[in-house]
N, C-alpha and C positions, 0 to 999 in steps of 0.2 A: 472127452466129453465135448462136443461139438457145441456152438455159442448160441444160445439165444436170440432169435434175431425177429426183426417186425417189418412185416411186408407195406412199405411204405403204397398211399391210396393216393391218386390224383389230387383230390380234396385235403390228406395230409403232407399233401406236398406244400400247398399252399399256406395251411395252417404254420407252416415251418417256414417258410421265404421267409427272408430279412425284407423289411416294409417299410422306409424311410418317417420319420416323424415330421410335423409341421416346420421345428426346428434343425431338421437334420442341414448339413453343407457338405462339402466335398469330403473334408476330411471324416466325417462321424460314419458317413457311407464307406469310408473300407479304403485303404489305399493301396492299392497291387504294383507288388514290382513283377516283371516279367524277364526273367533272362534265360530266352527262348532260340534255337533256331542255330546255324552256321552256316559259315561261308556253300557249305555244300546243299544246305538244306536250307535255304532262308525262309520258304512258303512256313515251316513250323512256329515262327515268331507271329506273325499276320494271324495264324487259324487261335494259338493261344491265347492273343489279344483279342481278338474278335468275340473269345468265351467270355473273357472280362469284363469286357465294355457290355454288349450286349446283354449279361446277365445282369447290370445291376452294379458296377465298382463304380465309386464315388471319383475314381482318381487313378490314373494309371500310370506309370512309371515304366518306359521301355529299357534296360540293359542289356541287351545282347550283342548281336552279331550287326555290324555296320552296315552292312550288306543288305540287309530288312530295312533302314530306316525307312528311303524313299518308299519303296510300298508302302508300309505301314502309312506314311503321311498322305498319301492317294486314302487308302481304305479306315484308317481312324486317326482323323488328323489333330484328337480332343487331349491326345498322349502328350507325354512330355521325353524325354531321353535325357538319358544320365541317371547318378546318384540323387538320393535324397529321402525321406522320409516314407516307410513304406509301416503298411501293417502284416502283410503275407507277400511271400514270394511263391511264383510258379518257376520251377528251373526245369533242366533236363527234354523237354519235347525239340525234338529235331538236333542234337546234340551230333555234333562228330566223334564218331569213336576215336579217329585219331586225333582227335583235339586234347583242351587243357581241362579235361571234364573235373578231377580232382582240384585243380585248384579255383575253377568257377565256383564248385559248391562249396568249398569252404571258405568262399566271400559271403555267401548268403547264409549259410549256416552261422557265421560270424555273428551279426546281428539277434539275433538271438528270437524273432520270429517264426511262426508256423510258416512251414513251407510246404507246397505239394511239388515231391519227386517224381517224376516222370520220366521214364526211358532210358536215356542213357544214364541219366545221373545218378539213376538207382544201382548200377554198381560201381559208383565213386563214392559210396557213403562211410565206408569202413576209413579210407585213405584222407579223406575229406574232414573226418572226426579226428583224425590222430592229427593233423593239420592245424586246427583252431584247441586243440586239448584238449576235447572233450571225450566223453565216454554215452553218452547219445544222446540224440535228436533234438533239437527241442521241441519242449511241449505244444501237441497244437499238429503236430507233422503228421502229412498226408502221403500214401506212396498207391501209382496207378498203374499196376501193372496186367497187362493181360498174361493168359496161360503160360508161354513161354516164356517170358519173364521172369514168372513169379517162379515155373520151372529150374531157372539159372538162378535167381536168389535164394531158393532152397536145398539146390543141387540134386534135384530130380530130375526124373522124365518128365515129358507135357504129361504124360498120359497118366500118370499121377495125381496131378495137378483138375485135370478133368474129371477123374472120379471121383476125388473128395475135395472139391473147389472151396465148401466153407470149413471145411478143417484145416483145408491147405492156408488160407487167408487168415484164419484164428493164428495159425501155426510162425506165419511169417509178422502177426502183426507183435506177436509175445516178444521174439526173438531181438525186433527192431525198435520197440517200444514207439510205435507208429501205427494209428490206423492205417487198413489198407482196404483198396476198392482193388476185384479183381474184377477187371473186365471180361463181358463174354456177351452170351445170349443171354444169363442170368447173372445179374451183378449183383454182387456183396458187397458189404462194406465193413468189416470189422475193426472194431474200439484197439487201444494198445493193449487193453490188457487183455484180449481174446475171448471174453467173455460177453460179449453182445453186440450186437451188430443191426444193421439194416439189410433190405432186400429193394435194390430200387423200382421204380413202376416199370413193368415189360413194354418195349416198342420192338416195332417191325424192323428186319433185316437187312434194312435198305442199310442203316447207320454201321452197319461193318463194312467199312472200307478207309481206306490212308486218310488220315487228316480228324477224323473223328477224334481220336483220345488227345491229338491234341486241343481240341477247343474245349472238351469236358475237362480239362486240365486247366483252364482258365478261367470257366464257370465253377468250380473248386476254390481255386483263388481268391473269386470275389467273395465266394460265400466265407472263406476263412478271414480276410478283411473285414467281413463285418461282423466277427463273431460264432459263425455257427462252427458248432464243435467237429471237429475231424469228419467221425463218421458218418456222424449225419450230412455233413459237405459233400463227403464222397458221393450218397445214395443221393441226393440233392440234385446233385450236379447231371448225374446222371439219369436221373429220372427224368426232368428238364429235356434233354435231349431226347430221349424213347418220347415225350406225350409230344413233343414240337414233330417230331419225324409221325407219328399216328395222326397229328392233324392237318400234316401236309404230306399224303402219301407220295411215294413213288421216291428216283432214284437224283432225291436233289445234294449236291458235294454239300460237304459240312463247314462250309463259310458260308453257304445259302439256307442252311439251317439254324447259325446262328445270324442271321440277322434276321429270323424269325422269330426268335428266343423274345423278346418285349413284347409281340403281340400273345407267345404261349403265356408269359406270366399274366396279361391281363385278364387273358379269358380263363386262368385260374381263378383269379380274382371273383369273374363274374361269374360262375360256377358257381363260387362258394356264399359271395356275398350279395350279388347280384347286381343291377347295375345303380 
């Protein structure tokens, strides 16, 4: 039985963004850690922070790959580096397959916060949990895999994956006890327990290409930082991206689309509420 899901609207996209209060400060806004990116890949730290910041995180925390910092400090110099107080972590986007992906995640899984997995790190999760002693995820965990992916952690074909994308994603979210967002032309979002989900707003084509999942992986982040549950983060995050790409057509990379991302959320705002 295939999950019940809600085509998230422009207008409920908005009604859903986390909205800072009079009283809000750094901390109540969301704190992201980011352990993003490696020596081979360093641009995946920059594009996942850029979703962060951009979308809304009160606080960011870079851990990664040493190799990113100077960029990062050119392109979002408001970060900090190192350990310390986080409320979500983003791992996995630009990860070395030959790296120490197993024992990255199971520093952050350590901690005991929602995390969104990305990429690589989604299959270091089995090894990662036998690592810290658990037996799964903790509560709160996001996984963003597009078809192929989600293909390898089901052990199917794509083409499986393609013809029943939301029973595929109900299918992996049971198994892992993890929402999951499957990336594509129509994004899903399904609950851990596979029984409800989101459908995120559609955007134009431009946004499939390199670098894109990892900054919806950071706009994910912030939103799990501040509260918002899994799957709604997922379709959240990714709706964000589809309305900023439809209101700035044509074929801009996706670090020029998130630093578009503050102007899309206001003119949700004045959509909904006016000015």
């Amino acid at each position: 039985m295939l999950p019940t899901t809600l085509q998230l609207t422009v207008d409920g996209v908005w009604a859903s963004w986390p909205q800072p209060g009079r009283d809000a400060d750094k901390y109540s806004r969301g704190v992201v850690g980011i352990d993003t990116g490696s020596e081979r890949y360093p641009g995946a730290a920059v594009l996942s922070t850029l979703g962060a910041l951009r979308a809304g995180a009160g606080f960011v925390r870079y851990c990664g790959t040493q190799r990113a910092n100077d960029a990062l400090l050119v392109r979002c110099p408001s970060i900090t580096f190192g350990p310390g107080r986080v409320s979500a972590w983003v791992c996995g986007c630009g990860w070395d397959d030959d790296g120490p992906g197993v024992a990255r995640l199971a520093a952050r899984l350590g901690d005991g916060v929602p995390c969104v997995i990305d990429a690589g790190a989604m299959f270091c999760i089995e090894g990662a949990l036998q690592a810290v002693g658990h037996s799964r995820l903790p509560q709160g965990c996001l996984l963003t895999p597009h078809a192929g992916e989600l293909a390898r952690l089901l052990g199917v074909e794509r083409a499986d994956i393609t013809s029943q994308p939301l029973a595929s994603a109900a299918q992996a979210a049971c198994q892992l006890g993890a929402a999951v967002l499957l990336k594509g032309a129509c994004q899903y979002c399904v609950g851990p327990d596979g029984q409800s989900g989101y459908i995120a707003v559609p955007g134009p084509a431009w946004t499939a290409q390199a670098g894109s999942g990892d900054v919806l992986a950071g706009v994910a982040g912030a939103l799990l930082a501040a509260g918002i549950e899994a799957s709604l983060a997922g379709a959240l995050a990714a709706s964000l991206q589809a309305v900023t790409a439809t209101e700035h057509p044509g074929p801009f990379a996706p670090d020029q689309l998130a630093d578009m991302f503050p102007a899309s959320v206001n003119n949700l705002q004045l959509r909904v509420d006016g000015p």
